[in-house]
C-alpha positions as CSV (number, residue, x, y, z in Angstrom):
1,X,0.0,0.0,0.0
2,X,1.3,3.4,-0.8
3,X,2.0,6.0,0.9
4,X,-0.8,8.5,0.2
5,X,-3.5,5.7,0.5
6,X,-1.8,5.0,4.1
7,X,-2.2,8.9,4.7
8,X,-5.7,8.9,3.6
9,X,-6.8,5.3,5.9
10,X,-5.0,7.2,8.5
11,X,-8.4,10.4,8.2
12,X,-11.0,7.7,7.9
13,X,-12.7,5.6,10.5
14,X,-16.1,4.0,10.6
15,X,-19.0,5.2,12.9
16,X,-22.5,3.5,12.6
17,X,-21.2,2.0,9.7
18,X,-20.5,4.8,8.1
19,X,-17.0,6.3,7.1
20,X,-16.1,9.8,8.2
21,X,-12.7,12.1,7.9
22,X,-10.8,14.1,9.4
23,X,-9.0,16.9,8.4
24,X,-7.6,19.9,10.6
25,X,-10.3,20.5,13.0
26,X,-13.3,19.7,10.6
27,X,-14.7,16.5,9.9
28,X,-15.7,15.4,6.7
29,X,-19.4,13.4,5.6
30,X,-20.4,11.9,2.2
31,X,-23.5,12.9,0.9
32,X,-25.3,12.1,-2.5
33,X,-27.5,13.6,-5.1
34,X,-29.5,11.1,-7.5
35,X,-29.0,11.7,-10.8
36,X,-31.7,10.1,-13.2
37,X,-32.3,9.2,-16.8
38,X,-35.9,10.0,-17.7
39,X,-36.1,7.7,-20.7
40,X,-35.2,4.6,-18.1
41,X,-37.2,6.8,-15.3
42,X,-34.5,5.4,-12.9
43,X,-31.8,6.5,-10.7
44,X,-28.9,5.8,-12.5
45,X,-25.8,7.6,-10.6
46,X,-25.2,9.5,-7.8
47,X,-23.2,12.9,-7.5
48,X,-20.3,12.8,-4.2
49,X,-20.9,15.6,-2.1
50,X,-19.2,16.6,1.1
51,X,-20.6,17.8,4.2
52,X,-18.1,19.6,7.0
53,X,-18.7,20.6,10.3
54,X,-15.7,22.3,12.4
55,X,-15.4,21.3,16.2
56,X,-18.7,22.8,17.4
57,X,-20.6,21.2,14.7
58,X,-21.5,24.2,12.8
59,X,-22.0,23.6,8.7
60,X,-18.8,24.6,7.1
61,X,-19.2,25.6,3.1
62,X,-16.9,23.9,0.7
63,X,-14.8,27.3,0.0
64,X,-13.7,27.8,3.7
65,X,-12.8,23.9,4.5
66,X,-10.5,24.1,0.8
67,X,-9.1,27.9,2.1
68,X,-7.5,25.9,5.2
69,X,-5.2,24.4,3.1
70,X,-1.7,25.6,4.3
71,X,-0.2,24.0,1.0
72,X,-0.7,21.9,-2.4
73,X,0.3,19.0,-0.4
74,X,-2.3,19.6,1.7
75,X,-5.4,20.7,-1.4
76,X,-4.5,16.8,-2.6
77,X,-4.4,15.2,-0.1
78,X,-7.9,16.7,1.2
79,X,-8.7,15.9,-2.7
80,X,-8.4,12.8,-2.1
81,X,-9.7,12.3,1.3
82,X,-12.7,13.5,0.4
83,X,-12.8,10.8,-3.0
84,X,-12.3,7.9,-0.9
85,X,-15.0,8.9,1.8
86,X,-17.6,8.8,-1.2
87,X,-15.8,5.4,-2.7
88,X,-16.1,3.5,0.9
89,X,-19.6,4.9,1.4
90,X,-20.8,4.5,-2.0
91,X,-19.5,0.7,-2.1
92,X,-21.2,0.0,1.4
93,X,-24.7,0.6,-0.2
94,X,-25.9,-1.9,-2.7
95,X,-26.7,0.6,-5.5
96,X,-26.8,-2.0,-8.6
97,X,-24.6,-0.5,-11.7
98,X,-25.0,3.1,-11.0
99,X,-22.4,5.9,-11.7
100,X,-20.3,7.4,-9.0
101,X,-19.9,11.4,-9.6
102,X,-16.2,12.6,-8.3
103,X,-15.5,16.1,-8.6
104,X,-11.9,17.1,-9.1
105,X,-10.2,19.9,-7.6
106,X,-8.3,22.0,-10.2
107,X,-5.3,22.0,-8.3
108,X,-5.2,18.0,-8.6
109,X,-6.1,18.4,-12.2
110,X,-2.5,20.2,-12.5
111,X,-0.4,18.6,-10.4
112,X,-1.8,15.3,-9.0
113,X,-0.1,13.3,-11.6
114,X,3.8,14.2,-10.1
115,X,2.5,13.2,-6.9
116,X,2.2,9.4,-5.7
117,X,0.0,7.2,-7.9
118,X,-3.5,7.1,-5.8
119,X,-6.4,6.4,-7.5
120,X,-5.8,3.4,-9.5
121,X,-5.3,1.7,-5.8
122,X,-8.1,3.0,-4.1
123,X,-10.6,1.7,-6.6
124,X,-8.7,-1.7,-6.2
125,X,-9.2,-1.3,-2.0
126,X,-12.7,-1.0,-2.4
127,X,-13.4,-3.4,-5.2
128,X,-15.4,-0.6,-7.3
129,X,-15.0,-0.8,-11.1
130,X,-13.6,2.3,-12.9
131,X,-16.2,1.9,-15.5
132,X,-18.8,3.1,-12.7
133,X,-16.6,6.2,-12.2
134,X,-17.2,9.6,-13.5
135,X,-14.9,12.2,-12.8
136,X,-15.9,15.6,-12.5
137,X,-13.9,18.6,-14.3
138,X,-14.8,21.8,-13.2
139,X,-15.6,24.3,-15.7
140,X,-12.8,26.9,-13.7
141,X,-9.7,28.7,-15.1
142,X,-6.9,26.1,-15.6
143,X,-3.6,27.9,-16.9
144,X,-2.6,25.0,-18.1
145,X,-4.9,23.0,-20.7
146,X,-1.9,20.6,-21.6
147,X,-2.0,19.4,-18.5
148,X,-6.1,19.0,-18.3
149,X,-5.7,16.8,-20.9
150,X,-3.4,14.7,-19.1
151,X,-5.0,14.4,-16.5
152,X,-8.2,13.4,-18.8
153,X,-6.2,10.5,-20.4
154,X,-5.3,9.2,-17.2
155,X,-8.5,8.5,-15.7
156,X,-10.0,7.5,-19.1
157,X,-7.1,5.1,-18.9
158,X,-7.8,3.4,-16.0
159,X,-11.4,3.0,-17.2
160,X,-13.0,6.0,-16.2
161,X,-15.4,8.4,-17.4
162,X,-15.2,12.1,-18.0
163,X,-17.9,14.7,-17.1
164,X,-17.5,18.6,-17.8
165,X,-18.9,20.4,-14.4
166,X,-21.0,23.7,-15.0
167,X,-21.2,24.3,-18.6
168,X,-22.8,27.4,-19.5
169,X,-21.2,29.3,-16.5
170,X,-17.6,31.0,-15.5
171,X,-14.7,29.8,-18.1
172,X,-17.0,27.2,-20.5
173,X,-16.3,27.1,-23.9
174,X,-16.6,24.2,-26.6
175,X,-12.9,24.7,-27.1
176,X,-12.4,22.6,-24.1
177,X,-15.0,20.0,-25.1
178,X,-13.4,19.6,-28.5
179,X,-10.0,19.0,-26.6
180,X,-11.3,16.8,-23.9
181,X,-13.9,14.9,-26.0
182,X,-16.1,14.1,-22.5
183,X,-18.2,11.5,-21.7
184,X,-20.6,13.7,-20.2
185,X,-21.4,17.3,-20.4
186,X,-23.0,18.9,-17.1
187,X,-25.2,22.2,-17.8
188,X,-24.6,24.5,-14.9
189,X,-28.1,25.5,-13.3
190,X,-27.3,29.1,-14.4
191,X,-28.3,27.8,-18.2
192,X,-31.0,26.2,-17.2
193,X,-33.1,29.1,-15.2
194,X,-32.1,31.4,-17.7
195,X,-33.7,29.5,-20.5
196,X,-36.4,28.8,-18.4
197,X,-37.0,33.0,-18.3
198,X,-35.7,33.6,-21.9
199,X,-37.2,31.8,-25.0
200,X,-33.9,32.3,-27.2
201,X,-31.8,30.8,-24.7
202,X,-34.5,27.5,-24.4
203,X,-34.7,27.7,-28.5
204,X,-30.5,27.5,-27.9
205,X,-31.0,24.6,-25.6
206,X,-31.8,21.9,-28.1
207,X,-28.9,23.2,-30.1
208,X,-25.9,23.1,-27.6
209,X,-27.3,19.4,-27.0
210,X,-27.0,18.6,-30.6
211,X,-23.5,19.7,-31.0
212,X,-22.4,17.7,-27.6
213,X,-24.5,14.6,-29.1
214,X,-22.6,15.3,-32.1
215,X,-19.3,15.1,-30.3
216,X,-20.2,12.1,-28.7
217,X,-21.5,13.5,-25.1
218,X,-24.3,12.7,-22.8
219,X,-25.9,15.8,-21.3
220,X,-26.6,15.9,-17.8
221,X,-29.1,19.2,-16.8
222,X,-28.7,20.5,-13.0
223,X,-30.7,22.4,-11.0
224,X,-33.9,21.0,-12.2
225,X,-36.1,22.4,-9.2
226,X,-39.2,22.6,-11.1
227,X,-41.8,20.1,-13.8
228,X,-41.5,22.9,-16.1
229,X,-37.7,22.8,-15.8
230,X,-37.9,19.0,-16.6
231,X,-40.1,19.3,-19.3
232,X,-37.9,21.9,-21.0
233,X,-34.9,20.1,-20.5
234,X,-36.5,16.7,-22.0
235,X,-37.9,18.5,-25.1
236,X,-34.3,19.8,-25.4
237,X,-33.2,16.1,-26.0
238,X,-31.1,17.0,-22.2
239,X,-30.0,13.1,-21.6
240,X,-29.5,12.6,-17.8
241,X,-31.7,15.5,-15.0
242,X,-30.3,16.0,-11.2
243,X,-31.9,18.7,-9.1
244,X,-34.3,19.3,-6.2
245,X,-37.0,18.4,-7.8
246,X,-36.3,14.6,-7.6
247,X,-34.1,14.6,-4.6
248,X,-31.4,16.7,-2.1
249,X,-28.7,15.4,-1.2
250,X,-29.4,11.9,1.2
251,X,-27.2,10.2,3.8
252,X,-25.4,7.1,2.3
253,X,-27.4,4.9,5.1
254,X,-30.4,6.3,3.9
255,X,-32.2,4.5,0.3
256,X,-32.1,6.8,-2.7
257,X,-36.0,8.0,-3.1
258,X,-37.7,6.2,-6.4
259,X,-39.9,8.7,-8.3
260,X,-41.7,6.8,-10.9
261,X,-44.9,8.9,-9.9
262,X,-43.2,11.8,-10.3
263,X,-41.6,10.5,-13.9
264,X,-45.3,9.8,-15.0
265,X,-46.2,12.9,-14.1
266,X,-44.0,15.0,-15.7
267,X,-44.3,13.0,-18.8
268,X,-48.0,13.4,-18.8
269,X,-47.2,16.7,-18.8
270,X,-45.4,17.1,-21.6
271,X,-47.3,15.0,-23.9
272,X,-50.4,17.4,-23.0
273,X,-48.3,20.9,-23.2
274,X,-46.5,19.6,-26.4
275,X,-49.8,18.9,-27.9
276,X,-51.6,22.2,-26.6
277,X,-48.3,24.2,-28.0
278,X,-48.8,22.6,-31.4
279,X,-52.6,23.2,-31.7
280,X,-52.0,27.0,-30.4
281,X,-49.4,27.3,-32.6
282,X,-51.1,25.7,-36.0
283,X,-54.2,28.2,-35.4
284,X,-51.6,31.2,-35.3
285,X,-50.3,30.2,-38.4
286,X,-53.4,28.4,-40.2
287,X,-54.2,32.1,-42.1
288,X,-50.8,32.5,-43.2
289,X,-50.1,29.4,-44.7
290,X,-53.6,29.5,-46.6
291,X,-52.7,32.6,-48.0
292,X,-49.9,31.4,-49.0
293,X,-51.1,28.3,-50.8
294,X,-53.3,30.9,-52.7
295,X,-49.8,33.2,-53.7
296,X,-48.5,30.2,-54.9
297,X,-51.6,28.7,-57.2
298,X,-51.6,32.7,-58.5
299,X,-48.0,32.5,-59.2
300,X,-48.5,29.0,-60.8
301,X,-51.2,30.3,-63.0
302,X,-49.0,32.8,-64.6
303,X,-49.8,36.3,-62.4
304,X,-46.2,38.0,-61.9
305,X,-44.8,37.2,-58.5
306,X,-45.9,40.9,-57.0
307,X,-49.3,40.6,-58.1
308,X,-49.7,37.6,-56.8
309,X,-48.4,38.1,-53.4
310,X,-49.8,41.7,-52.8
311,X,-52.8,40.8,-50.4
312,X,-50.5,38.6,-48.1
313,X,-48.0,41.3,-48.0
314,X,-49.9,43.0,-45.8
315,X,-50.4,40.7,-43.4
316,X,-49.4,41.5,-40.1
317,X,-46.3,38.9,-39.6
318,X,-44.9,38.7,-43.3
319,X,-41.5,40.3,-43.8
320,X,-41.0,39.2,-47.7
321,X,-41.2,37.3,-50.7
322,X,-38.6,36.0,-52.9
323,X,-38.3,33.6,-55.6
324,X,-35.3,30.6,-55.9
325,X,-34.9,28.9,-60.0
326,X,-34.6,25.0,-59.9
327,X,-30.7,26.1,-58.2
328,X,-31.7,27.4,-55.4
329,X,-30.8,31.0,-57.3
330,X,-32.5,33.7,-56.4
331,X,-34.6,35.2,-59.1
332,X,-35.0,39.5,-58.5
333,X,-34.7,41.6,-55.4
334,X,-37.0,40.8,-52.3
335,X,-40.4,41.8,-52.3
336,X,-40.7,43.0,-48.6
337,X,-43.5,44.3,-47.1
338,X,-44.3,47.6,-46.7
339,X,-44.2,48.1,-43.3
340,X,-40.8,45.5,-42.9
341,X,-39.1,48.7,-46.2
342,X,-39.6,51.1,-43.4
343,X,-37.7,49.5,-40.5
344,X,-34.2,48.5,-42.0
345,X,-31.4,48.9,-40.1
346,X,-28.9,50.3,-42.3
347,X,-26.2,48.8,-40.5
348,X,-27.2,45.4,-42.4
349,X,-26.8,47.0,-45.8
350,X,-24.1,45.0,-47.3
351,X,-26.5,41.8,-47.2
352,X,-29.5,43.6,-48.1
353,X,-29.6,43.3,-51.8
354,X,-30.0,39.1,-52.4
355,X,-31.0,39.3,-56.4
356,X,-28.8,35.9,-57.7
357,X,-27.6,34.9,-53.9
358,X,-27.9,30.9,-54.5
359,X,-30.3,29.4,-51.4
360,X,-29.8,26.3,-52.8
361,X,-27.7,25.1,-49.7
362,X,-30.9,25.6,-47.2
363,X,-33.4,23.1,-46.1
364,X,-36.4,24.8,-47.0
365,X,-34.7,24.7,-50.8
366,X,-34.2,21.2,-50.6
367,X,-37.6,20.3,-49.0
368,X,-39.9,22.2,-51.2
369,X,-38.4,20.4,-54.1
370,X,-38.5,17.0,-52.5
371,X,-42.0,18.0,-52.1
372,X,-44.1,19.3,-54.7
373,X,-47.2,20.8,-54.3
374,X,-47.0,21.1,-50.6
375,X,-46.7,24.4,-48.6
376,X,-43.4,23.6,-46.6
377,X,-42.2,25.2,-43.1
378,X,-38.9,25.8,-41.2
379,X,-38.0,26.0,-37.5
380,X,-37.2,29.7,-36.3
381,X,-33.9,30.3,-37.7
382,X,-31.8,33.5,-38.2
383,X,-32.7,35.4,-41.5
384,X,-29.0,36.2,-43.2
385,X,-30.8,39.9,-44.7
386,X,-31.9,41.4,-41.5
387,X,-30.7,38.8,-38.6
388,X,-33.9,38.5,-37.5
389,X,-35.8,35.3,-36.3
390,X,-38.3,34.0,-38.9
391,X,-39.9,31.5,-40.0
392,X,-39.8,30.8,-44.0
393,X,-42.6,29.0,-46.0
394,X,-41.7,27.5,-49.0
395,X,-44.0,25.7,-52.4
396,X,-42.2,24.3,-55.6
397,X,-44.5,25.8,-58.3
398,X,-43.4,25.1,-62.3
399,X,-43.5,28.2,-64.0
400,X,-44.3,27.5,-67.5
401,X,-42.3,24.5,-68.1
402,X,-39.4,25.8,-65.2
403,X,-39.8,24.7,-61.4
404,X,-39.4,27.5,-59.1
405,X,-39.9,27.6,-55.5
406,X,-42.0,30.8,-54.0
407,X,-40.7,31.8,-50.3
408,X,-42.2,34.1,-47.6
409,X,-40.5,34.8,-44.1
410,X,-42.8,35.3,-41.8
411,X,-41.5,37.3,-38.2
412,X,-41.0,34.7,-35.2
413,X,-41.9,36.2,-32.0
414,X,-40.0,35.8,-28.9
415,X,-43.4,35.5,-27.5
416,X,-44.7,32.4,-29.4
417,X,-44.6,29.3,-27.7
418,X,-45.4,26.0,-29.3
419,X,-43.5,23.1,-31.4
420,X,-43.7,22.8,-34.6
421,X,-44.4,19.5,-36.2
422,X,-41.4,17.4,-37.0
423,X,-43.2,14.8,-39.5
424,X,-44.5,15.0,-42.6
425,X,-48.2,13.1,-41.5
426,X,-50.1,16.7,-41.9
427,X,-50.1,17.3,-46.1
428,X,-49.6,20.5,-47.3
429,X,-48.1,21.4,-43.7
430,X,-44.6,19.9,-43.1
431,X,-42.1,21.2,-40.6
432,X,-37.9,20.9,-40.9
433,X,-35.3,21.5,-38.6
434,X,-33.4,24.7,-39.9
């Protein structure tokens, strides 16, 4: 046995057969937070979390008990201390396959690897596999990124997983994800409030979770203190959910609470709001998309493309009308409304005049063409002429003996709610991801 594991057996003893520490005057606790996969509507890992008390039993934050360090000798070793309290505890509760959650203190993620090998023999002390291991990297300023990924390699190594710790907040960035490659990705619980508050930051959700998909990453949401919140995050694809709403932190001794009610629940929810968003959201656009069909049969009948769309144009939500050839070329200048002509900025000049910009690269091209005959609809998107959110509606019509494809952006509101339809079942009214 090594050194450093001696050291750390040496802070640990066993009290109502539970394992404590010691370090300075404080003693040390292990708590856990569930963490849950909605699809399986199971518990399937638990976050470590220490509690302190100093000598008169008073709650000690985190901050104070790592600020009476007197050296980096001492950070580790409390590091460490600290990781083998939630190892022994975890292990002494039967708690099938699940995941073990370790956060990492920064100062181990530089230096621990030119101190004593440690880990690697702890997990073999206790018996627990490394593939039930995910180790925590906070999302904190580390000078040193070459040593991060180090540190990375070495516990993916021995088996390990990887987790990013509070994405979204303090020094995130994706450079560090596309370094690290993670396992896991852990939204901080600042993200997830604000896009509870703010509709482009929920419509951003879905995205950052397709890019960590994309990378190979689960995504773990925290802070979920709310059905809402859990609704939000399982619409935005959001993998793995920890927060209050399921469960605070519980003694090891304790059993880790089972929520399949509350699962049901929140599920019923979202079925029945999903359904109710799409209905409101269909009636809000049903007048729009008729008058549209009508542009289109107009255009297709061999009125000129200004006639033809000059009773929509003043509707309230349009912002303009252009036509794409069978290349996705644009054919003319838009035809914007007239209320839209009045409100350019005129700092967006430069990508104002679109007469032969090629489209031919966007989905709502692509779809329209697939799909003759039917009126076809994006996701909100940003429009490239006025960077503005809209929505475009597109129709493949044939023009003599040319195919052309009529489109109309229509203004997206930060105030609607709703999601549109992802399949094609409805005719005449088919939804694509932008």
């Amino acid at each position: 046995m090594s050194d450093a594991l001696l050291k750390i057996e040496r802070s640990i003893r066993e009290n109502d057969g539970l394992l404590t520490g010691r370090f300075s005057q404080f003693e040390l606790f292990s708590l856990f937070q569930p963490i849950y996969s909605f699809a399986h509507k199971r518990l399937v890992g638990c976050e470590g979390l220490t509690r302190c008390v100093d000598q008169t039993g008073r709650l000690i934050p985190p901050g104070r008990l790592f600020g009476s360090t007197q050296s980096m000798q001492d950070t580790i070793h409390l590091d460490r201390l600290m990781r083998a309290l939630h190892i022994g505890n975890f292990t002494m509760r039967k708690r099938d396959n699940a995941w073990l959650f370790l956060n990492v203190s920064p100062v181990v993620v530089i230096n621990g690897n030119r101190h004593q090998p440690f880990f690697s023999e702890l997990l073999k002390k206790y018996d627990f596999p490394p593939q039930r291991v995910v180790i925590e990297i906070m999302e904190t300023a580390i000078p040193d990124e070459n040593a991060l990924e180090r540190t990375v390699a070495h516990y993916q190594e021995l088996g390990c997983m990887v987790a990013i710790d509070d994405f979204g907040a303090g020094h995130s960035n994706f450079e560090r994800i596309w370094r690290l490659k993670p396992n896991i990705v852990k939204l901080d619980r600042i993200m997830i409030q604000r896009a509870a508050m703010d509709t482009s930051i929920r419509r951003s959700l879905g995205t950052i979770v397709a890019l960590v998909h994309e990378m190979g990453g689960l995504v773990l949401a925290e802070g979920i203190e709310t059905e809402q919140q859990a609704v939000m995050a399982i619409n935005a694809d959001i993998d793995l959910v920890q927060g209050f709403l399921f469960a605070e932190s519980f003694n090891p001794a304790n059993p880790s609470p089972d929520h399949a009610e509350l699962f049901e629940r929140i599920n019923e929810l979202m079925i029945r709001q999903n359904i109710d968003d799409e209905d409101e959201f269909r009636r809000s656009v049903k007048d729009y998309v008729e008058a549209f069909t009508r542009c289109a049969n107009m255009l297709a009948a061999g009125l000129n493309i200004h006639t033809a769309t000059e009773e929509m144009a003043r509707m309230d939500r349009v912002m303009r009308f252009y036509l794409l050839d069978e290349s996705g070329t644009q054919i003319g200048e838009n035809i914007s409304s007239q209320q839209r002509s009045k409100t350019r900025d005129p700092r967006l000049a430069p990508l104002t005049d679109t007469q032969g910009a090629n489209w031919g690269h966007r989905p709502y091209f692509r779809r329209a063409m697939a799909h003759p005959n039917e009126v076809q609809m994006t996701r909100p998107y940003l429009s490239l002429v006025d960077a503005r959110m809209c929505l475009t509606l597109t129709r493949m019509v044939k023009l003599q003996h040319e195919r052309a494809v009529l489109c109309c952006d229509l203004e997206w509101r930060d105030g609607d709610q709703g999601h549109l339809p992802d399949t094609d079942t409805d005719p005449g009214f088919s939804a694509l991801s932008d």
